[in-house]
C-alpha positions in Angstrom: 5.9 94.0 52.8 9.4 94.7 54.2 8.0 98.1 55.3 4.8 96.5 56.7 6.8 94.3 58.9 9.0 97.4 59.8 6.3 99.3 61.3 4.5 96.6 62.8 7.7 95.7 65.0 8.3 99.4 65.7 4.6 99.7 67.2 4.9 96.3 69.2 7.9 97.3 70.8 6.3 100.7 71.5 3.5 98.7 73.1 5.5 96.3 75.2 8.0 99.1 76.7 4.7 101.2 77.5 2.7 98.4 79.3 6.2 97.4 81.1 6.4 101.2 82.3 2.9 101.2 83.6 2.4 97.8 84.9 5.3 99.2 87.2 3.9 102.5 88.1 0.5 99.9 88.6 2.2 97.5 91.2 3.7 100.5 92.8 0.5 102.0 93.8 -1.7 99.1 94.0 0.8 97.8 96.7 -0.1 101.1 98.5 -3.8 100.4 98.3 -3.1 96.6 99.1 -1.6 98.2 102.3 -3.6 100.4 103.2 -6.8 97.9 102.8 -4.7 94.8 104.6 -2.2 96.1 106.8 -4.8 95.7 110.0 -5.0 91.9 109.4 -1.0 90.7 109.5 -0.7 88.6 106.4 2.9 90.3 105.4 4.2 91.7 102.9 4.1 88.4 101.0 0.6 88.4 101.3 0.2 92.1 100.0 2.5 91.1 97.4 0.1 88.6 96.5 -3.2 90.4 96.7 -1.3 93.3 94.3 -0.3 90.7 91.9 -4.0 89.3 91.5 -5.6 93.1 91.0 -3.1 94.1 88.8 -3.9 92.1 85.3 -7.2 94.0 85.9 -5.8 97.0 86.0 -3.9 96.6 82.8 -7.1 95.5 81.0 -8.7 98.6 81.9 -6.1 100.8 80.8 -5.1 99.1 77.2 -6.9 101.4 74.8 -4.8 104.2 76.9 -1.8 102.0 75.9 -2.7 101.4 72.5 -2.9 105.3 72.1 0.4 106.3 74.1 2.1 103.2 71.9 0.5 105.2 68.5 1.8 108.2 69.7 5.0 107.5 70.4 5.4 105.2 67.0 4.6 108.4 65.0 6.8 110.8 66.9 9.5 108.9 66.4 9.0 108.2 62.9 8.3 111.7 62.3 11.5 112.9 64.1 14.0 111.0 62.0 11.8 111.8 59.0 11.1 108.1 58.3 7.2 109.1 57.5 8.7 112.1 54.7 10.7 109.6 53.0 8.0 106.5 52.8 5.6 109.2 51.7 8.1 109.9 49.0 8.3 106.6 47.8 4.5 106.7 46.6 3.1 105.3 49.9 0.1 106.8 51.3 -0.4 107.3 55.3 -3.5 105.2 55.0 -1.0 102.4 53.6 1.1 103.2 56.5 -1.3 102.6 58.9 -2.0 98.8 57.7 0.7 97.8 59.9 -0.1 99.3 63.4 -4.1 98.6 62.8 -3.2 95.2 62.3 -1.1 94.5 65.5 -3.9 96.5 67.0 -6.3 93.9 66.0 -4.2 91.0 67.1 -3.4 92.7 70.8 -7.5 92.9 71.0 -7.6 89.4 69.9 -5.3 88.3 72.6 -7.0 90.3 75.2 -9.8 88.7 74.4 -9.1 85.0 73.9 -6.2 85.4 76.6 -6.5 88.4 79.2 -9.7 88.2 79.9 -9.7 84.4 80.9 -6.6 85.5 83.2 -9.1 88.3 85.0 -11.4 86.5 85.5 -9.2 84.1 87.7 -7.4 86.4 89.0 -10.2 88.9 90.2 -11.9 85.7 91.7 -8.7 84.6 93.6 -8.5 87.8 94.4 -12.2 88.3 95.9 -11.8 84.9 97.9 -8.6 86.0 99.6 -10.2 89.4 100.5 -13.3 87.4 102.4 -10.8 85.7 103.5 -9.2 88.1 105.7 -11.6 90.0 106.7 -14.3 87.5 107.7 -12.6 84.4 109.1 -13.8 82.5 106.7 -14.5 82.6 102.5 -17.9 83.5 101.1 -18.7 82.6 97.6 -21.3 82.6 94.7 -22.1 80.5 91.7 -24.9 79.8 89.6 -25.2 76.1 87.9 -28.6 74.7 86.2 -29.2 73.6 90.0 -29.8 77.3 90.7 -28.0 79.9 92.9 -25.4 78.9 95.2 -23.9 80.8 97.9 -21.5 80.0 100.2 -20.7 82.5 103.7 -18.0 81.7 106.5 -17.2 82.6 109.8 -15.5 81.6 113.0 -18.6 79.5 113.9 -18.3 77.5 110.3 -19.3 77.8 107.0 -23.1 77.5 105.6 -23.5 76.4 102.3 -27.2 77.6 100.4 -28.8 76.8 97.2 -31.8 78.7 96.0 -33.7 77.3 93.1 -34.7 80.6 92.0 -34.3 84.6 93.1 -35.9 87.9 91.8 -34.5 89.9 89.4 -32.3 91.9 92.1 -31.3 89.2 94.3 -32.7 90.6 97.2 -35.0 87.7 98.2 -34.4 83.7 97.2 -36.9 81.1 97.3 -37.2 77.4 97.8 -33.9 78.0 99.7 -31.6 74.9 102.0 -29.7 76.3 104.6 -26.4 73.3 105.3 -24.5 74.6 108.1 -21.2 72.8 109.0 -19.5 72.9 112.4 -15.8 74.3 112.1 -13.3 71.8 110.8 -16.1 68.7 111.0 -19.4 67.6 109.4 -22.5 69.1 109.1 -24.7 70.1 111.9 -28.2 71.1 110.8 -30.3 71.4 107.6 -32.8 74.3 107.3 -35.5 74.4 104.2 -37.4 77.5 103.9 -40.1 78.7 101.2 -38.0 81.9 100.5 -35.4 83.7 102.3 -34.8 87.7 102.6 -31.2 88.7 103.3 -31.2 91.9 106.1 -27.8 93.4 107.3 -25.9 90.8 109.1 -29.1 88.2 109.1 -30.9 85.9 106.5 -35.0 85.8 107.7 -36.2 82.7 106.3 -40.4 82.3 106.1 -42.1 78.9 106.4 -39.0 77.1 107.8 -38.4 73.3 108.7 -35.3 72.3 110.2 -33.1 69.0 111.0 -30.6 68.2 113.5 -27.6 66.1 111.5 -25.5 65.3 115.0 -24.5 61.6 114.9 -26.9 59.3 117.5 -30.0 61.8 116.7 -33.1 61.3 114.7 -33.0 64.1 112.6 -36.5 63.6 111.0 -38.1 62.8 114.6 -36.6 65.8 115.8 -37.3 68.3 113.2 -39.1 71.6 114.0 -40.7 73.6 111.9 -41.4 77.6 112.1 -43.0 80.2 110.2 -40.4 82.4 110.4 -36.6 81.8 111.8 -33.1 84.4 112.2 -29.8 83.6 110.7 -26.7 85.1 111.1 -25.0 86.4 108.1 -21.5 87.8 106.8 -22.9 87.9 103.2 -24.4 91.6 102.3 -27.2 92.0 99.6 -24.8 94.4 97.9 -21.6 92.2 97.7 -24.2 89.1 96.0 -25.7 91.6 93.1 -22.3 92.9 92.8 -21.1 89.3 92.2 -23.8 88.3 89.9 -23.5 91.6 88.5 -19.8 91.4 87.8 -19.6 90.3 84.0 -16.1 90.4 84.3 -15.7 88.0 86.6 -16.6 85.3 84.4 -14.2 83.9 81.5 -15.2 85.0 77.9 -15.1 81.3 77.2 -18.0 80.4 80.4 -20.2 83.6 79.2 -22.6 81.9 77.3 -24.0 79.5 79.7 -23.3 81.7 82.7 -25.6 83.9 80.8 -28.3 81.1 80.3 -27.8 79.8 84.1 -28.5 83.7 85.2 -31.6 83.1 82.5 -33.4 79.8 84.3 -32.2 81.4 88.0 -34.5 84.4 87.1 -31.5 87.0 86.9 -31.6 89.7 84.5 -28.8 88.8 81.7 -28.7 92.1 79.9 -25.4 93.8 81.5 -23.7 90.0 81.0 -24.5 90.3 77.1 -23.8 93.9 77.1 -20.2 92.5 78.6 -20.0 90.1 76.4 -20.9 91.9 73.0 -18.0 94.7 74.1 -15.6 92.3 74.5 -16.2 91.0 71.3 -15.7 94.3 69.6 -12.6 95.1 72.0 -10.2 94.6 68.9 -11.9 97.1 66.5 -11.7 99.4 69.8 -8.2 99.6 70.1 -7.7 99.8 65.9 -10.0 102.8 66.5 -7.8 104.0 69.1 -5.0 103.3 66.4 -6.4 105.8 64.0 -7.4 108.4 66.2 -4.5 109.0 67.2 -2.8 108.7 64.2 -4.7 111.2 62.6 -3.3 113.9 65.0 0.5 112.7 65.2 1.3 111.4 61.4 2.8 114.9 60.7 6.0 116.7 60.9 7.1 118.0 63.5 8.5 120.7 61.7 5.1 122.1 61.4 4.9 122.7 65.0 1.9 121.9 67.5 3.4 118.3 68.6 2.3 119.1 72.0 -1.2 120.1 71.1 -1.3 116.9 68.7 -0.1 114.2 71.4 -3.0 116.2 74.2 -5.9 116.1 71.6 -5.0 112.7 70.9 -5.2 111.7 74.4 -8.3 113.5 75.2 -10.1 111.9 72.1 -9.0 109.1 73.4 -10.5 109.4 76.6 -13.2 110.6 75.3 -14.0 107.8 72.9 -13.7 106.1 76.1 -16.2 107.6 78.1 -18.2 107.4 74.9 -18.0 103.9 74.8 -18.9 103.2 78.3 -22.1 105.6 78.0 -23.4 103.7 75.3 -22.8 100.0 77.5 -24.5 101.8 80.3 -27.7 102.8 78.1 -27.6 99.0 77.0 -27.3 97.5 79.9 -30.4 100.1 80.8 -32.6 98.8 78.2 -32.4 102.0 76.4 -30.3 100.6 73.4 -30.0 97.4 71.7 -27.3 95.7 72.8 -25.4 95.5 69.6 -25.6 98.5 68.8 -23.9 99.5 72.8 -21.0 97.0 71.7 -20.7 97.7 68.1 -21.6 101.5 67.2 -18.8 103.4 69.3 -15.8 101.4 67.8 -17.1 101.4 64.0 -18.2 105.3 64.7 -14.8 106.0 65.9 -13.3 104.0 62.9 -15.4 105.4 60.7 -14.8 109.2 61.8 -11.0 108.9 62.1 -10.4 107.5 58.5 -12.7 110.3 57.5 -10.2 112.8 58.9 -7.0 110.8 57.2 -8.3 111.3 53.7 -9.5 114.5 54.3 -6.1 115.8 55.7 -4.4 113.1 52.8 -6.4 114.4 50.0 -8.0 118.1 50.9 
């Protein structure tokens, strides 16, 4: 147990002083970027600072496994280079025992991504996406879908325009039974549109079978109503940034999946990249235990044998390739191609699967 414990704090610390490293090198050239994308719009360096800080917990949860295999790595090296690994070998202990403790604060780091980073993501990629409209537009635009239906929200220097949609096709690209509430900047609202459906073009909604109210104090807005078959509004919204929105799984919390997924459902969305996303994420913690073993398998040697170099780079690439692997096998799913368990469930357990293969074949011939 005492050895257990010994190894599990070794590959935690290994962990922590790797994701301090890169979180570093991150912010260093996401402030770059963050410059580079903002510079033109004079918020200052506390508001690139800002806009850094938002992107970078995404960054970090996109490069974990990669830190859960440099964190293996460099547990095994080490133990291997003061010949730690020779001498709990010869005290009857098996590298398969070995590995308990590692795969187990494996499993609780995916846990904690899970339950914890990805909440903290979400938020921050949303903040982050607000701010961005922000800037560039004068004004925020935004997106949700409730049981009411869609809701989208799109800002400029002449106000902001708040629409509701009770349904949409599967793309997004045209809404119906759509309001139109369009406020004056800094005051009330100014004029209510209805329309049968509404098509988003590049920089314009075109709204078919319209009817619309004045809402101006001192006005009768019913007795001077107009009504038109077809009517041009101005946009800042693009068709692309609303599918990537809806599209985004990883905007929404782990915890708000589930009824996200059944709002998408009633709203007439497809659902099936959201419960790809969702399935993954569930699996995420046998992912990075996979990521565990696979590298473990190459670097639980001595280094006396030689080859440490080749070990460390085939671990790396099978890591990345495991990787890419995965994010095939979501892509098939979220295609229809695959089931969506098995897109979640079969890359991990493979990988699992295949690596402890190679342990007791290299253990036991």
């Amino acid at each position: 147990m005492i050895l257990h414990i010994y190894f599990a704090r070794r590959f935690a610390m290994s962990f922590l002083f790797i994701t301090f490293v890169l979180f570093a090198l991150v912010m260093l050239i996401d402030m770059v970027e963050q410059t580079r994308k903002f510079g033109e719009y004079d918020i200052g360096w506390q508001g690139i600072l800002g806009m850094t800080l938002l992107n970078a917990p995404e960054t970090i949860n996109l490069i974990l496994p990669l830190i859960v295999i440099l964190a293996t790595i460099a547990l095994f090296i080490s133990l291997a280079r003061s010949s730690e690994l020779v001498v709990t070998r010869a005290a009857g202990r098996s590298a398969l025992k070995a590995l308990i403790a590692p795969v187990t604060v494996a499993l609780i780091i995916g846990v904690l991504a899970v339950s914890m980073l990805n909440p903290i993501v979400a938020a921050t990629g949303k903040r982050y996406l607000q701010l961005s409209d922000s800037y560039r537009n004068g004004g925020g635009s935004a997106l949700s879908v409730s049981e009411e239906g869609l809701w989208l929200r799109q800002g400029g220097e002449s106000g902001q325009t708040v629409i509701r949609a009770l349904r949409s096709n599967a793309d997004a690209s045209l809404l119906f039974d759509v309001t139109f509430l369009t406020y004056a900047p800094g005051g009330g609202p100014v004029r209510r549109i209805e329309a049968e459906s509404a098509q988003l073009f590049p920089g314009a909604w075109l709204l078919k079978n319209v009817k619309s109210w004045p809402l101006i104090s001192g006005i009768n807005a019913e007795g001077n109503a107009k009504t038109s078959e077809e009517l041009t509004l101005p946009s800042s919204l693009t068709l692309d940034r609303i599918r990537q929105t809806i599209g985004t799984p990883g905007a929404v919390s782990i915890y708000d999946l589930p009824e996200f997924i059944r709002q998408l459902e009633q709203a007439g969305f497809s659902t099936r990249r959201h419960q790809v996303w969702m399935q993954a994420e569930l699996a995420r913690p046998f992912f990075l235990a996979a990521m565990v073993l696979v590298a473990s398998a190459f670097t639980m040697r001595h280094t006396r044998f030689g080859g440490t170099g080749v070990a460390v780079l085939t671990s790396v690439l099978l890591g990345f390739g495991l990787y890419f692997i995965r994010s095939f096998a979501q892509i098939l799913g979220e295609n229809g191609q695959i089931p969506v368990l098995l897109a979640a469930w079969a890359p991990p357990l493979a990988a699992m699967l295949l690596a402890l293969g190679f342990l007791l074949h290299v253990e036991d011939g």
